[in-house]
C-alpha positions as CSV (number, residue, x, y, z in Angstrom):
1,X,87.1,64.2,32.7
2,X,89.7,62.5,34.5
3,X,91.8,60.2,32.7
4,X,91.7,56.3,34.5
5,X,92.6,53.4,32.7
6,X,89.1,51.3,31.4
7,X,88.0,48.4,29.2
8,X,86.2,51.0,26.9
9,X,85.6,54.7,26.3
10,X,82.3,56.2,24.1
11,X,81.8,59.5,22.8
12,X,80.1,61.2,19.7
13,X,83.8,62.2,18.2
14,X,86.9,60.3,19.1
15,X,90.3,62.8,18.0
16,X,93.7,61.4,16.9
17,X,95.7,63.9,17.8
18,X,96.2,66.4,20.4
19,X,98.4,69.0,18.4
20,X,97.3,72.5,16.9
21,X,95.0,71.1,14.8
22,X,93.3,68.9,16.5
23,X,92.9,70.9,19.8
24,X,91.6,73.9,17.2
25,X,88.9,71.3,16.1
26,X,87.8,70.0,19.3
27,X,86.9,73.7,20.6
28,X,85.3,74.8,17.7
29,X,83.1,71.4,18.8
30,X,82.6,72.6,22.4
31,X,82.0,75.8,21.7
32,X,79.4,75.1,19.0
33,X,77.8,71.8,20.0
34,X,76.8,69.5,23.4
35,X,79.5,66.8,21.9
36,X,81.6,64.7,24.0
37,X,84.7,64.0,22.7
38,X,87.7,61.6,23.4
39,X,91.4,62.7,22.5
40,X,94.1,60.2,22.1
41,X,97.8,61.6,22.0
42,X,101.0,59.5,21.8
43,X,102.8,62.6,23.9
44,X,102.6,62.9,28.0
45,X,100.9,66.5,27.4
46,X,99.2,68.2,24.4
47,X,100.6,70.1,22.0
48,X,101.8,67.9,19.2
49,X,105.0,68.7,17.6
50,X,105.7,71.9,19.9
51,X,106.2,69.2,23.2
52,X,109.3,68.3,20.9
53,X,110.5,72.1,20.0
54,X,113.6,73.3,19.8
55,X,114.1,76.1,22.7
56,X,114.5,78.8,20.7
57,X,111.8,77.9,18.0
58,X,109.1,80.9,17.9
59,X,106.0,81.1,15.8
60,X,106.7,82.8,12.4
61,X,103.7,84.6,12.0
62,X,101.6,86.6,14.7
63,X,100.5,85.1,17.3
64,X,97.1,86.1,16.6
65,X,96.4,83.8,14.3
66,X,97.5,80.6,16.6
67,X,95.8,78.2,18.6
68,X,92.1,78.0,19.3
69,X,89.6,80.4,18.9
70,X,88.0,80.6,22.2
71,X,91.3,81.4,23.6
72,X,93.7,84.3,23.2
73,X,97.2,83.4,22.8
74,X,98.2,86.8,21.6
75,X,98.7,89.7,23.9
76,X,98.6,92.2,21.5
77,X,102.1,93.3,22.4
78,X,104.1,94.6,19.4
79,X,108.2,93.8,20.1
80,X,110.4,96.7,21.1
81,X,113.5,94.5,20.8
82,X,114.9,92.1,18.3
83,X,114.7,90.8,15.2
84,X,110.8,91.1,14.9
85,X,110.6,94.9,16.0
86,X,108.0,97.0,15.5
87,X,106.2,93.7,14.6
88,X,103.4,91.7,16.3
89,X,105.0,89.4,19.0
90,X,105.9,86.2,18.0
91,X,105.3,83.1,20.8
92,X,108.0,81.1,21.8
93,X,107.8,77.4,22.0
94,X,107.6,77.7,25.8
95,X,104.7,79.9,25.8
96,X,102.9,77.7,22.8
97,X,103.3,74.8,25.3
98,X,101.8,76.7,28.2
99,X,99.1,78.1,26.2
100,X,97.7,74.5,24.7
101,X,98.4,72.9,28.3
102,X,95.5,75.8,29.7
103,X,93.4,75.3,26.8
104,X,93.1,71.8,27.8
105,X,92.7,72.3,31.3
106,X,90.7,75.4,31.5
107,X,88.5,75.1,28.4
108,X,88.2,71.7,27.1
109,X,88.2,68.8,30.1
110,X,86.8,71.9,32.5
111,X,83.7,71.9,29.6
112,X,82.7,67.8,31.3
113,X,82.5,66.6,28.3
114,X,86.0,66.1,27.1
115,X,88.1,62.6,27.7
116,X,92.3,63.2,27.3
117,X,94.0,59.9,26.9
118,X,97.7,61.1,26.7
119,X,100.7,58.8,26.1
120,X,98.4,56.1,24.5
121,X,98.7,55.4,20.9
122,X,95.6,54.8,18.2
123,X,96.4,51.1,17.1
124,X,92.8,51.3,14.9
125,X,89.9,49.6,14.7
126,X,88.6,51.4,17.9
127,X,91.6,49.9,19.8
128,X,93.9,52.0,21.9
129,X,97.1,51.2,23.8
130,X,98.9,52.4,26.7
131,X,102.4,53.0,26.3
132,X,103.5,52.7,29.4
133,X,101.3,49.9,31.1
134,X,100.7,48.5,27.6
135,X,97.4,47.7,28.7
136,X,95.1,48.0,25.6
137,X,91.0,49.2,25.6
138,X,88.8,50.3,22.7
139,X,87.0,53.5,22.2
140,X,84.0,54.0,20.5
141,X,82.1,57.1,18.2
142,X,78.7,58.1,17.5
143,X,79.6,60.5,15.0
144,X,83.4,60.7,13.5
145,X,86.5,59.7,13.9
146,X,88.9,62.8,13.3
147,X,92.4,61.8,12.1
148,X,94.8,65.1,12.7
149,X,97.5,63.2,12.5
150,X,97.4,63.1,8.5
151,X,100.2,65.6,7.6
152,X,102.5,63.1,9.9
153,X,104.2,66.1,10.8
154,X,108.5,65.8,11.3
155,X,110.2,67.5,13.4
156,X,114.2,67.6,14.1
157,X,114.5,65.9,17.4
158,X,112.5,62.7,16.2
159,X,113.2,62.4,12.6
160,X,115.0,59.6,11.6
161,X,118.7,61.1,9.5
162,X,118.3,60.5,5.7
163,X,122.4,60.8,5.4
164,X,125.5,58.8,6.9
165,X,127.6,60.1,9.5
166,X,131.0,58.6,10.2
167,X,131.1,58.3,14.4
168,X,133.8,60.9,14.9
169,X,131.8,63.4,13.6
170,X,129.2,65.4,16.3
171,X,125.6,65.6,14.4
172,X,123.1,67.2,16.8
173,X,119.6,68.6,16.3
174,X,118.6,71.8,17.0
175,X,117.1,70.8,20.7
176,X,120.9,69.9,21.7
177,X,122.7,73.0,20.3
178,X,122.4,75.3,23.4
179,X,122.9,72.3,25.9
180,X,126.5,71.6,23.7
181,X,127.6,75.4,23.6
182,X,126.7,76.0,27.0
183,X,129.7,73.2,27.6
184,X,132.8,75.6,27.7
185,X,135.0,72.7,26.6
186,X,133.1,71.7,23.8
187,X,136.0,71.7,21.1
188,X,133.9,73.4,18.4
189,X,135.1,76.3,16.3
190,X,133.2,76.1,13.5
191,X,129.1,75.3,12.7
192,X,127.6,73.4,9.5
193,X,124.5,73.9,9.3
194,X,122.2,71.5,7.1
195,X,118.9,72.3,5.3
196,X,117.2,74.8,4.0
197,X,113.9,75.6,5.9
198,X,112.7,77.6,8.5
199,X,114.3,75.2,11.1
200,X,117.8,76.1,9.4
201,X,116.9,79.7,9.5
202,X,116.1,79.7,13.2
203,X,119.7,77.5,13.9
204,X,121.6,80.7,11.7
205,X,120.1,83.3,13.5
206,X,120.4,81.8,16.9
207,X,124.0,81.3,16.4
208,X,124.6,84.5,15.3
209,X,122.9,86.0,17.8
210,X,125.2,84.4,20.7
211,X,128.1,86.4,18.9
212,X,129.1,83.5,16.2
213,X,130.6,85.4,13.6
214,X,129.2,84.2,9.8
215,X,132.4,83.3,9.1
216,X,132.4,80.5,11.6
217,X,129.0,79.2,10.1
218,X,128.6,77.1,6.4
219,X,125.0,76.6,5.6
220,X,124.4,73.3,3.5
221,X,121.3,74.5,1.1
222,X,119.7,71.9,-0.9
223,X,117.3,74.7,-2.2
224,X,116.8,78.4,-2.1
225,X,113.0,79.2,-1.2
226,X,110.6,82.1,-1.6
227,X,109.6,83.8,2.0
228,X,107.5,85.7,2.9
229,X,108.1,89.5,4.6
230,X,106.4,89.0,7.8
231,X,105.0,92.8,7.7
232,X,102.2,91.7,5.6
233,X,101.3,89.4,8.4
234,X,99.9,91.5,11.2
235,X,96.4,91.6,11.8
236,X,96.4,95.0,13.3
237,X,94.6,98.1,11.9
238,X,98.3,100.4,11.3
239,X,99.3,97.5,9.1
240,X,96.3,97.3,6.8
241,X,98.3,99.0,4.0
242,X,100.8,96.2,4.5
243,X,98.9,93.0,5.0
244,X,95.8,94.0,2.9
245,X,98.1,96.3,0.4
246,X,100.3,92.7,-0.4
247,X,97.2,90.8,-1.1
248,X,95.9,93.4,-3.5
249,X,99.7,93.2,-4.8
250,X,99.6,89.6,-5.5
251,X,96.9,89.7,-7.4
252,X,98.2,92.5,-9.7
253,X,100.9,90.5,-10.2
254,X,99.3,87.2,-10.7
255,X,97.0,89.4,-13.1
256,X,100.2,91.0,-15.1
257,X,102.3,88.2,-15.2
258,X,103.6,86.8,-18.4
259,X,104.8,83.8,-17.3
260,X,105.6,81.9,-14.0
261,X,109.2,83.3,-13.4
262,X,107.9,86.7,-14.8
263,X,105.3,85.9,-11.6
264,X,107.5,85.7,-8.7
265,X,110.1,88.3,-9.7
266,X,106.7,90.6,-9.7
267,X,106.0,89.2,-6.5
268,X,109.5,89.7,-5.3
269,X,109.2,93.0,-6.6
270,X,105.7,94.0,-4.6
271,X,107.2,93.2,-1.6
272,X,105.1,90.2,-1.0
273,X,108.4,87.7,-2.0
274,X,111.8,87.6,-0.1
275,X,114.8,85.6,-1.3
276,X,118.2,85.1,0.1
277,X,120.3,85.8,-2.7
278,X,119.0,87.8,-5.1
279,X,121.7,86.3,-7.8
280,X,119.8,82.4,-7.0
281,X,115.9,82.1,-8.2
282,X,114.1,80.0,-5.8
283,X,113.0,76.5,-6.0
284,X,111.2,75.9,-3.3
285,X,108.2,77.3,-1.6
286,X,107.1,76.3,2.0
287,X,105.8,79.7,3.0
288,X,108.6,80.1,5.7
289,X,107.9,84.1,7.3
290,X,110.7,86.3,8.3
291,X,111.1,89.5,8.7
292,X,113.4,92.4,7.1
293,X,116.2,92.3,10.0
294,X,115.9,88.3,9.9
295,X,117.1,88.3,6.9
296,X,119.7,90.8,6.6
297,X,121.0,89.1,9.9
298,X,121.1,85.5,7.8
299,X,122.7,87.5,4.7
300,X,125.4,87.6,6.5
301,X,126.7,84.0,6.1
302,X,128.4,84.1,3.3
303,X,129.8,80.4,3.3
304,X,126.5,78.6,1.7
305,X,126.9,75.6,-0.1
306,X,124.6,74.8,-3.1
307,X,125.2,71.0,-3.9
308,X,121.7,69.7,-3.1
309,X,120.5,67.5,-0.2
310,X,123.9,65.9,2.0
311,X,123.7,62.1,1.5
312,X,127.2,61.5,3.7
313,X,129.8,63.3,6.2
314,X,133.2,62.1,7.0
315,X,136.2,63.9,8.0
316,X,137.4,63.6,4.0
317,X,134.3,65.0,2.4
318,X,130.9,66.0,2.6
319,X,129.0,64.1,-0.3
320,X,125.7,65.7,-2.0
321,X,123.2,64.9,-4.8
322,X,125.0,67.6,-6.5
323,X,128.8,67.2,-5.9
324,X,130.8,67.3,-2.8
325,X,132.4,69.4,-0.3
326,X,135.5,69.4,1.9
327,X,134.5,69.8,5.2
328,X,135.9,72.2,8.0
329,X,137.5,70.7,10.7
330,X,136.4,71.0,14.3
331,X,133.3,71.5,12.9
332,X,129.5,71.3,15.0
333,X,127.3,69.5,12.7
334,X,123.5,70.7,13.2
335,X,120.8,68.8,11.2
336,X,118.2,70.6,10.4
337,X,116.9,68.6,7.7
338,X,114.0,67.0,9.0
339,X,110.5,68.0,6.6
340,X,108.0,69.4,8.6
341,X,105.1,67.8,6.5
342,X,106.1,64.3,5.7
343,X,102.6,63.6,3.9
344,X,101.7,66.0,1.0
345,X,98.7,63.6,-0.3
346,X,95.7,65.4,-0.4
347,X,92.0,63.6,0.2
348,X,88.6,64.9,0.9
349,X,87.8,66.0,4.6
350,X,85.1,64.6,5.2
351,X,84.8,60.5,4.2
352,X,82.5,58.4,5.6
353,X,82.6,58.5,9.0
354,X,86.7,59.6,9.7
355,X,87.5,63.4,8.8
356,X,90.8,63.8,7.6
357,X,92.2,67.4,8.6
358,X,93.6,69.1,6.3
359,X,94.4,72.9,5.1
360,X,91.0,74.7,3.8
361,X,93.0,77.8,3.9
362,X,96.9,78.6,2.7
363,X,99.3,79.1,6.1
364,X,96.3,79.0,7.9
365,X,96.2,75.2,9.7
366,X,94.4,75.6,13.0
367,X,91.6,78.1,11.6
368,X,91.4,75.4,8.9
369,X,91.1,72.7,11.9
370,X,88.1,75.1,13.3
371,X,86.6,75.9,10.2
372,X,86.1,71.8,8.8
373,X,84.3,71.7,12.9
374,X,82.1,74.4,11.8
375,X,81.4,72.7,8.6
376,X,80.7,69.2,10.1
377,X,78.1,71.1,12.9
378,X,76.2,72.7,10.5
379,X,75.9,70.4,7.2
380,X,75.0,66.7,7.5
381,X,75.5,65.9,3.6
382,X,79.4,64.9,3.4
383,X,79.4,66.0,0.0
384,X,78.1,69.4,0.2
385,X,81.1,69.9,3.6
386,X,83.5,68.7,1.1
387,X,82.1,71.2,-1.6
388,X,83.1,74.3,0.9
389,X,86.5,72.3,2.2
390,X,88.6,71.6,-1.2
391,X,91.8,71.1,-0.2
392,X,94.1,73.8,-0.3
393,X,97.4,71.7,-0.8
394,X,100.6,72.4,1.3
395,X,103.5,73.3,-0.9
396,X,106.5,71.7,-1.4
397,X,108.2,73.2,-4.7
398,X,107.8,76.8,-6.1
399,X,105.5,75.9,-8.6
400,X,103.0,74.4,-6.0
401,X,102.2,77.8,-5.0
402,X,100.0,78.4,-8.1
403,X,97.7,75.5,-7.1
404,X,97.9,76.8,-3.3
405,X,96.8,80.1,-4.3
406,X,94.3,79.0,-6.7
407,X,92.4,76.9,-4.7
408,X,92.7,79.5,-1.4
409,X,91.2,81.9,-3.5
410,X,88.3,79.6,-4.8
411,X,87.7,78.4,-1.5
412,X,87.5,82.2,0.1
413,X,84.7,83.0,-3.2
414,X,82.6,79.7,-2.7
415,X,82.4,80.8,1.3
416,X,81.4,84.4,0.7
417,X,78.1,82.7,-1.1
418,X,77.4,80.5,1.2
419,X,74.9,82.5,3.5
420,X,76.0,82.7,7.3
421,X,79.4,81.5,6.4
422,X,80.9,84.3,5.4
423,X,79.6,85.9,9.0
424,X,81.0,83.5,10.9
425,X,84.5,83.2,9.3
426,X,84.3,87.3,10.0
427,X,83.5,86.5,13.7
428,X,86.6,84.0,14.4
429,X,89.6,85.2,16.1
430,X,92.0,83.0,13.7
431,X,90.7,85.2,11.4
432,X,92.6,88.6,11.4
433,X,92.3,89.3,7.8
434,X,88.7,89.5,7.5
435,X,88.1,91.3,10.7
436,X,90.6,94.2,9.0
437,X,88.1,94.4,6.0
438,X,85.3,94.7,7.9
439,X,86.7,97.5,9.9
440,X,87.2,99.6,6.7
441,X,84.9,102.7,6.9
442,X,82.7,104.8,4.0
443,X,85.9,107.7,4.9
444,X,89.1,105.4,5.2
445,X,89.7,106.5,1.3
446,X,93.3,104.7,1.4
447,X,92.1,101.3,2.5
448,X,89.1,101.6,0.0
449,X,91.5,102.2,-2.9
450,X,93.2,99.0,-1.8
451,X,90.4,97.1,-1.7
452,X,89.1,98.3,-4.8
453,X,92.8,97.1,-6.2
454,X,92.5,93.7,-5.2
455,X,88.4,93.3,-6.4
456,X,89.5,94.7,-9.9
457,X,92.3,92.2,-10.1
458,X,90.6,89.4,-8.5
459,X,89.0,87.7,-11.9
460,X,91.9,88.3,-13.8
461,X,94.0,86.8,-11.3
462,X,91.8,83.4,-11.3
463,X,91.8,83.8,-15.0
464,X,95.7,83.3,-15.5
465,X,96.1,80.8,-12.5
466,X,93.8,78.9,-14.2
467,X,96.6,79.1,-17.4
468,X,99.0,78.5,-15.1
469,X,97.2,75.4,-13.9
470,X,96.8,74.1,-17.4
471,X,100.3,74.9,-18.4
472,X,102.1,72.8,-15.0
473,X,99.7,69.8,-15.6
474,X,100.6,69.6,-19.1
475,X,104.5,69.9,-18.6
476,X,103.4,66.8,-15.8
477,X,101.8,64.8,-18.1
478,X,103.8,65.3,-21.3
């Protein structure tokens, strides 16, 4: 419907939110139900997060498993170029933004019974104000008010700098890096790059691949991580040994693991794990993807500073939590510190009358958005929704992949009970995975003998998470 300024709005769901998750939940609504819904979004177009995206920002997995489910977003292209060849494609930012801009248009306000309220923030209480009129109006729900804003998701042109900069130094985000270099004057022969994530990856391969030599570039790494090879991402049938074959790995290792470093070297060594430095085990775990010929490429840097997180630059030093640093002069500055989940606090879904979006499935954050829709259509008991959406909490250090894992695994047994569940996950398009298994035939004997791997290992691998569990709450508590 078109959007007009009024006193008050009503509709059975009213969304906070018009990012990935939330634009994944409303469809799953329209597709499923006759709900009317109202979406409220600070941004002047929807998106979330990806309206403020870097240029060169891509997705890290397939694009397959993105966006809404009544939409395609893939092509099902695989890249003959780059750093992701041979690989399903990757959207850019650009296309992401495009892609959620049609979905609203075409799908959700063309369904009538969709309300977008763009640039007007959710005060609470059912009121709503305008940000640029300032003119404020309430809405009002039948049903639920869905929050998928929770995470409070960061991002590096908004975030607010947790470390000092004296004025003569340049500190950019990422956004501003190719507007700068594109300045043929701009005085910089060296580039410091700051932070660990995926944001930091995408900065060191960017620069590298506009012919900045590594030994131009120092990268400022608070803490190593885990990733994860991108190869065991793709959802198409030729990769089934790959992205089937590395589940059935993991759970072998999980299964013949002796302790939790003994755990991720096995992972590491089934392929599933990736590291930078093979000399440096990894602290940190935010299940950043990259492929083989991403991270050769970022091997290259040899300049990477191990000091923890920067608390100040001057031109005399760069202080850290872990000791300091003389700085390089002439030196771009390019903060890519900002955390993309600023909110790890997990709560039930479903309370009351407000859901709370939330990850049901690990990586998986818009099929979780769809799936908590599905549950909230076909259940009216909150308790029993919240029985079939635990929590599966977003990782911050290396350990809190045991409890990730633990409960994705859980989750994916307590849906394959529940009947018509199981049939409708299989039918999704966010779901690749389960539409690979399905496709397995009585005479694929290689794809059975991987599936028969990862059944046999399934209960032992629960059975030592479970220790594992035990073991991390007890160090917690002692």
């Amino acid at each position: 419907m078109q959007f007009s300024l009024s006193e008050k709005y009503t509709a059975d769901y009213v969304i906070i939110g018009a990012g990935a998750s939330g634009l994944a939940f409303v469809d799953t609504l329209i597709s499923e139900s006759n709900a009317t819904v109202i979406i409220i979004d600070n941004r002047h177009k929807p998106g979330g997060h990806w309206v403020d995206a870097y240029s060169f920002v891509t997705l890290h997995q397939p694009s397959a498993f993105y966006g809404v489910n009544s939409t395609e977003l893939s092509q099902g292209r695989i890249d003959h170029v780059g750093l992701n060849q041979g690989l399903s494609e990757l959207a850019t930012g650009a296309e992401v933004q495009a892609y959620y801009d049609n979905v609203m248009r075409d799908t959700l306000l063309a369904s009538g019974r969709v309300i977008y309220l763009p640039l007007c923030e959710y005060v609470g209480e059912g009121r709503v104000k305008h940000l640029i009129t300032g003119f404020e109006f309430t809405v009002q729900y039948h049903r639920k008010l869905v929050d998928s804003t929770y995470y409070k998701t960061s991002i590096p042109a908004t975030h607010q700098r947790q470390f000092a900069a004296a004025p003569e130094l340049t500190v950019i985000p990422p956004n501003a890096l190719p507007t700068v270099l594109h300045n043929a004057q701009h005085g910089f022969s060296h580039f410091t790059v700051l932070g660990g994530g995926k944001t930091a990856i995408d900065t060191c391969l960017w620069l590298l691949q506009n012919q900045v030599a590594p030994s131009s570039i120092s990268w400022f790494m608070p803490r190593d991580a885990w990733f994860l090879d991108r190869k065991n991402t793709q959802p198409s049938a030729e990769f089934f040994s790959d992205s089937i074959g590395a589940q059935a790995s993991q759970m072998e290792a999980i299964a013949d693991s002796t302790s939790l470093t003994d755990l991720f070297l096995r992972l590491e060594k089934a392929g599933v794990f990736l590291r930078l430095d093979t000399g440096v085990l990894p602290q940190m775990f935010h299940g950043a993807t990259i492929s083989q010929a991403e991270l050769a490429q970022i091997r290259r840097i040899k300049h990477i500073v191990r000091k923890g997180r920067v608390e100040s630059l001057s031109a005399a030093e760069i202080i850290c939590t872990q000791g300091t640093e003389s700085p390089i002069a002439h030196s771009l500055y390019i903060d890519c510190t900002a955390s993309a989940i600023t909110n790890l606090t997990v709560e039930p879904v479903f309370q009351d009358n407000v859901i709370k979006l939330q990850t049901v499935r690990a990586y998986q954050p818009t099929f979780s958005a769809a799936f908590i829709a599905h549950l909230e259509l076909l259940f009216d008991d909150n308790e029993k929704k919240n029985q079939l959406s635990k929590v599966v909490p977003l990782p911050n250090n290396v350990n809190d992949w045991i409890e990730m894992t633990y409960r994705n695994m859980m989750n994916q047994f307590f849906w394959s009970k529940e009947p018509g569940l199981k049939e409708w996950i299989n039918n999704q398009r966010l779901d690749g995975f389960s539409q690979l298994i399905r496709g397995v035939k009585f005479y694929h004997f290689e794809k059975l003998k991987i599936l028969n791997r990862m059944r046999k290992a399934a209960k032992p691998a629960i059975t030592k998470l479970k220790i594992y569990r035990e073991l991390l709450s007890s160090t917690k508590n002692s």
